[in-house]
C-alpha positions in Angstrom: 0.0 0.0 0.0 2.8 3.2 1.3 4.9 1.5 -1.6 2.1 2.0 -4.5 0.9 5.8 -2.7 4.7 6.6 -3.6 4.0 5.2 -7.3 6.7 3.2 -6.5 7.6 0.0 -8.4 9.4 -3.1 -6.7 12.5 -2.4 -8.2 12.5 1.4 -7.3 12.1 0.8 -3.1 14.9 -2.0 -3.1 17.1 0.1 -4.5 16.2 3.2 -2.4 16.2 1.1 0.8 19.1 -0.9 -0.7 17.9 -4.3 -0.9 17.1 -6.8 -3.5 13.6 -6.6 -5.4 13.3 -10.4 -4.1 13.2 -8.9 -0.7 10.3 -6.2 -1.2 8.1 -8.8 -2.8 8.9 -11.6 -0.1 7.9 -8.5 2.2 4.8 -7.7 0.4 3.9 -11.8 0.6 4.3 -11.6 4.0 6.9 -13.6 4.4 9.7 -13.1 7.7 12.3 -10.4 7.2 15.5 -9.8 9.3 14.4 -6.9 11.3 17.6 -4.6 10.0 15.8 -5.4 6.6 12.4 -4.3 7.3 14.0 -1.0 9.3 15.3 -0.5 5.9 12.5 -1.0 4.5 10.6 1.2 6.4 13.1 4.1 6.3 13.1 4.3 2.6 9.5 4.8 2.6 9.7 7.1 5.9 12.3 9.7 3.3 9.9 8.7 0.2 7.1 10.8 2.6 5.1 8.1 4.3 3.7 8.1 7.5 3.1 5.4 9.4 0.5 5.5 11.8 -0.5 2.9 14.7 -3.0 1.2 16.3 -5.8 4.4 17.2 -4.1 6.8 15.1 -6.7 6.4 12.5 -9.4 7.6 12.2 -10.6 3.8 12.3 -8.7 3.0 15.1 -6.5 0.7 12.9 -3.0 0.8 11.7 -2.3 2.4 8.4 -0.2 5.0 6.0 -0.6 8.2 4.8 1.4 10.5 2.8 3.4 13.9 4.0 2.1 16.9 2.9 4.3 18.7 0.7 4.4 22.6 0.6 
């Protein structure tokens, strides 16, 4: 989901979070990660200008994503 906001393709994260394009889609299977990877991961995303937002931070009350505003 934060990977298609950023109109991102699979090869386009892995290389800005510097891992393979194997990794991301393992990732987006679901599939275990090593944390370190998935901090990565995360980071990338975090600089890309996604928010990540947790449990009760939605309106919802669910976890989610949503994108920085830009100026």
């Amino acid at each position: 989901m934060a990977r298609t906001a950023l109109d991102l393709g699979v090869r386009d994260l892995a290389e800005l979070a510097g891992v393979s394009p194997d990794t991301i889609a393992r990732l987006e299977r679901g599939e275990g990660l090593r944390e370190k990877t998935v901090a990565a991961i995360r980071a990338a995303l975090e600089s890309a200008g996604i928010i990540f937002l947790a449990e009760g931070e939605a309106l919802d009350g669910g976890p989610g994503v949503r994108l920085v505003r830009r100026q």
